[in-house]
ROSE-4610 file (N, C-alpha, C; in Angstrom, 1 decimal, always signed):
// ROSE-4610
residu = [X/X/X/X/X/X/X/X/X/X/X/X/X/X/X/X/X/X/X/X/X/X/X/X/X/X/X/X/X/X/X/X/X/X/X/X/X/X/X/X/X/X/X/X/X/X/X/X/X/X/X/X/X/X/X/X/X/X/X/X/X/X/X/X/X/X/X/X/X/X/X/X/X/X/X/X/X/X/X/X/X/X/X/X/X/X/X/X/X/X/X/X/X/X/X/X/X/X/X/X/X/X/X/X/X/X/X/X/X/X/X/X/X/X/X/X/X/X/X/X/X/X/X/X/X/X/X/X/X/X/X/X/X/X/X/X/X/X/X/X/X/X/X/X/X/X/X/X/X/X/X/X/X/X/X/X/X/X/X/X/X/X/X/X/X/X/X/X/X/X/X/X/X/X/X/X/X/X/X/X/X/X/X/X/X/X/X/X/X/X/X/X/X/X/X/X/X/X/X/X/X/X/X/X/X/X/X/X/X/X/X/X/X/X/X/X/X/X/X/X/X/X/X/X/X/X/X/X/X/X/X/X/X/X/X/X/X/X/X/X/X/X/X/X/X/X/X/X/X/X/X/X/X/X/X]
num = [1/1/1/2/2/2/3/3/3/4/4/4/5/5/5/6/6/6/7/7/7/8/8/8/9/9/9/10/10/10/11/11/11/12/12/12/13/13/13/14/14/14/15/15/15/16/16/16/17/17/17/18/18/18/19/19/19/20/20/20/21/21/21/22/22/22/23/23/23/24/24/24/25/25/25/26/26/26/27/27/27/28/28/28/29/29/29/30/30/30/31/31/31/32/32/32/33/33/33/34/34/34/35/35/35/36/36/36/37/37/37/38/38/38/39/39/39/40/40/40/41/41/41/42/42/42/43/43/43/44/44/44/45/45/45/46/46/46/47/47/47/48/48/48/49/49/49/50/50/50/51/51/51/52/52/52/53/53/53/54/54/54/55/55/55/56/56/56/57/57/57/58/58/58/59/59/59/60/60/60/61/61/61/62/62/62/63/63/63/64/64/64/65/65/65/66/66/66/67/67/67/68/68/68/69/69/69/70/70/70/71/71/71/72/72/72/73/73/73/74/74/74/75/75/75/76/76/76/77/77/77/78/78/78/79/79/79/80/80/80/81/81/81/82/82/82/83/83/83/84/84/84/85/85/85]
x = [+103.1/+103.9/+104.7/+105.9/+106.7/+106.9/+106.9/+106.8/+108.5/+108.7/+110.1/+110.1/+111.2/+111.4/+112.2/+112.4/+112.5/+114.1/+114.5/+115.7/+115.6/+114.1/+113.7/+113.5/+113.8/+113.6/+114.6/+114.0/+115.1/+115.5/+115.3/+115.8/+115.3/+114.1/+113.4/+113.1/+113.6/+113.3/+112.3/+111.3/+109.7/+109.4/+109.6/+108.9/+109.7/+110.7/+111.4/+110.7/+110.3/+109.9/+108.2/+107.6/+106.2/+106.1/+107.1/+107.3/+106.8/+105.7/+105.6/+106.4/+106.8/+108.2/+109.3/+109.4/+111.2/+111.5/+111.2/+111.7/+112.2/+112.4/+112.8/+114.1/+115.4/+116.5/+117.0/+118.0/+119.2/+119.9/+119.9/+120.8/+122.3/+123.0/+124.3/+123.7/+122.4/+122.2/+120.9/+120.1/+118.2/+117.6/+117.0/+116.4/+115.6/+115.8/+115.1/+114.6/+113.7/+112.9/+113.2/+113.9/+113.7/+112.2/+112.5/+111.0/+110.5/+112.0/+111.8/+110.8/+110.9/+110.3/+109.1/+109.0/+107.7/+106.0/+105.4/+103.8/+102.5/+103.6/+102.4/+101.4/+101.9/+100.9/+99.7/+100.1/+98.6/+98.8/+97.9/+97.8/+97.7/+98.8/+98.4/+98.0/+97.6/+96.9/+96.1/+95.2/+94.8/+95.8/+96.3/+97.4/+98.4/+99.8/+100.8/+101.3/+101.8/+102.2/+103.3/+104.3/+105.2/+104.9/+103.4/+103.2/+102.4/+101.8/+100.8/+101.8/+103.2/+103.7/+104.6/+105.0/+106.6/+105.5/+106.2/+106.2/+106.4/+107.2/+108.0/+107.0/+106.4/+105.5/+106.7/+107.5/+108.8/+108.5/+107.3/+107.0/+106.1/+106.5/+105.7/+105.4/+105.0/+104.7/+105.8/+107.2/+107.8/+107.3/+107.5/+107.3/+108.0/+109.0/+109.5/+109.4/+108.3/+108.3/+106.7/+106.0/+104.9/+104.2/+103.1/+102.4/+101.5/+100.6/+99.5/+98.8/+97.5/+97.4/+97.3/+97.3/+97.2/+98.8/+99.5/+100.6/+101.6/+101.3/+101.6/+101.1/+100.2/+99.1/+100.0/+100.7/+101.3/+102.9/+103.1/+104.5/+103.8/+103.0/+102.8/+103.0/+102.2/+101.9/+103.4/+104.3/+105.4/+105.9/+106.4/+107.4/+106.7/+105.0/+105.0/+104.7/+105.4/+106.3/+107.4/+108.5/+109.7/+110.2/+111.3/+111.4/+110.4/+109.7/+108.8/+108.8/+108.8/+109.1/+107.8]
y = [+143.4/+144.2/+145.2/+145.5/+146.1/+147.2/+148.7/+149.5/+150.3/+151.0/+151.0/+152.7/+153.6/+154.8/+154.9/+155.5/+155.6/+156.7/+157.0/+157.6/+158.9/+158.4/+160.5/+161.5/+160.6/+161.4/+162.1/+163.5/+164.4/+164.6/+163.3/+163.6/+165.0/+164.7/+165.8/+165.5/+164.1/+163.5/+163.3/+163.3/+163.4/+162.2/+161.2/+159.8/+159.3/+159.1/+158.0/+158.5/+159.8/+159.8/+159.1/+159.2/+158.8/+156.8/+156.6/+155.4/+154.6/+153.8/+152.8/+151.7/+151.2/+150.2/+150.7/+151.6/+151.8/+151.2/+151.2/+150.3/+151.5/+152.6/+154.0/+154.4/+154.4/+154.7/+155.4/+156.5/+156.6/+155.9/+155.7/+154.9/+155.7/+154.8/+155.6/+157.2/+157.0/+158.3/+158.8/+157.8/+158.6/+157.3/+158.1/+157.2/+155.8/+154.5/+153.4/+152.7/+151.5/+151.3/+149.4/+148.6/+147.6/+146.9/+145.9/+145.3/+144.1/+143.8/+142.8/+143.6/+144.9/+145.6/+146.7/+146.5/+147.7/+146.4/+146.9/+146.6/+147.4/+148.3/+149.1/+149.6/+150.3/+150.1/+149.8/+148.3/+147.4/+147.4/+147.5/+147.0/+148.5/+149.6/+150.9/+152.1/+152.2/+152.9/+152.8/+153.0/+152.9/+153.0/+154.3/+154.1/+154.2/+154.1/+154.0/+155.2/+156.1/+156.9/+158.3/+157.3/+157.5/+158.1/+157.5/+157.7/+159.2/+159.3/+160.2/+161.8/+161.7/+162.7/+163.2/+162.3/+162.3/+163.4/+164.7/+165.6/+165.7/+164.9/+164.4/+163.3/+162.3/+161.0/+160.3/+159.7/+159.1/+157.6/+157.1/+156.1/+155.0/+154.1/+153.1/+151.6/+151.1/+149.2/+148.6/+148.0/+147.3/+145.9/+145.9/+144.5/+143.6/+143.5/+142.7/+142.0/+142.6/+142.5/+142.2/+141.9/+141.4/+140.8/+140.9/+140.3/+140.7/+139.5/+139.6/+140.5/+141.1/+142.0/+141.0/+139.8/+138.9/+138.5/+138.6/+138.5/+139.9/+141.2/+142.1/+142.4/+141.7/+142.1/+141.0/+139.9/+138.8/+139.6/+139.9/+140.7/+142.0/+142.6/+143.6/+143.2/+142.2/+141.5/+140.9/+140.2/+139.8/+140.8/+142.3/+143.2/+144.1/+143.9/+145.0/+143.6/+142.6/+141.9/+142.0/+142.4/+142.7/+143.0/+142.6/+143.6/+143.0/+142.6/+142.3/+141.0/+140.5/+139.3/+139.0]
z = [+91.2/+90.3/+91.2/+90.7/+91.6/+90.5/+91.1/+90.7/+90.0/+89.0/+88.3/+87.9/+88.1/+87.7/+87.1/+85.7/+84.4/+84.8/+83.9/+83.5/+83.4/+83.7/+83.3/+84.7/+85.6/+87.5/+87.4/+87.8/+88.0/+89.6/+90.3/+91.9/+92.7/+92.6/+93.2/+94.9/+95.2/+96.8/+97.5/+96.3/+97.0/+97.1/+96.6/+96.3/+97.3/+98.1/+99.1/+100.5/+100.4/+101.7/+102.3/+101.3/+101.0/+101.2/+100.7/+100.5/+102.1/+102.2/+103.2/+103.9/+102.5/+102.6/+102.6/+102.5/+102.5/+100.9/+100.0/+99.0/+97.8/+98.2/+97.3/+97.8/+97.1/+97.6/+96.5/+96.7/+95.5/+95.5/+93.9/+93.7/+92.8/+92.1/+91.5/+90.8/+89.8/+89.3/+89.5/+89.9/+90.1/+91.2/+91.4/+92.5/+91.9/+92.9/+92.1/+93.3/+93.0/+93.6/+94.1/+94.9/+95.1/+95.1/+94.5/+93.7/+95.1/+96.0/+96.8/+97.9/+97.8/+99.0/+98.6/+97.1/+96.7/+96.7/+97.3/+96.8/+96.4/+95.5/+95.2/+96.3/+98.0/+98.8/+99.4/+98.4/+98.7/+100.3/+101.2/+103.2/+103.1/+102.7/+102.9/+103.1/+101.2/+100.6/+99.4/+99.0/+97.3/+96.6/+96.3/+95.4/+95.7/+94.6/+95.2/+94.9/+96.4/+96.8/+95.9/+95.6/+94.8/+93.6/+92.7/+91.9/+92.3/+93.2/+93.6/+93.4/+93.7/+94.3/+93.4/+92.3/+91.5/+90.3/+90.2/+89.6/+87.7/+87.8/+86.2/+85.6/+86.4/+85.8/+85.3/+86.2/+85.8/+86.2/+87.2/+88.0/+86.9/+86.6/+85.9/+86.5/+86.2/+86.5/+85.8/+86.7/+86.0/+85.0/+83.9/+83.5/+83.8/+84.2/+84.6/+86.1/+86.8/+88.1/+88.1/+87.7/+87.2/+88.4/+89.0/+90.6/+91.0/+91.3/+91.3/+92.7/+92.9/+94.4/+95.3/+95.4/+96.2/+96.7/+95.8/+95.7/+96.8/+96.0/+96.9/+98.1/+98.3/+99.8/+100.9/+100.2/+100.9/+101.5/+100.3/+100.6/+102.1/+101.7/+102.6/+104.2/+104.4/+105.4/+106.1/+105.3/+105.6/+105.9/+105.4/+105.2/+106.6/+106.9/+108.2/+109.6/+109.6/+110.7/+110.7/+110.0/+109.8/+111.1/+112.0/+113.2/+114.1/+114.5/+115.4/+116.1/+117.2/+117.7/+118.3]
């Protein structure tokens, strides 16, 4: 599952920096989170970061992005060879 921030972030900048993946950016009005690059930092940490830090509880489990930890643990693995030859 790929993690989703609601409409209610008040851009406070805390969550992009925390981020493992890089997958927390601004966007046109609140920060959001690419799903190609979030895994919940499964390989990382217990929980996900983002959620740990975001002040408002703006950070939820996309439904639409729906994936299993085996699933995100696969993405993790690919995303930390990224760059590496």
């Amino acid at each position: 599952m790929a993690l989703k921030i609601l409409d209610t972030c008040v851009n406070c900048d805390v969550c992009e920096p925390v981020c493992p993946n890089q997958a927390i950016a601004l966007g046109a009005v609140i920060y959001e989170i690419a799903p190609a690059r979030c895994t919940e930092c499964v390989g990382h940490y217990d929980t996900p970061q983002c959620v740990d830090v975001c002040p408002v509880e703006c950070i939820i489990v996309d439904p639409d992005h729906v994936e299993s930890r085996e699933r995100l643990h696969a993405r993790y693995e690919l995303l930390s060879t990224e760059g590496k030859s």
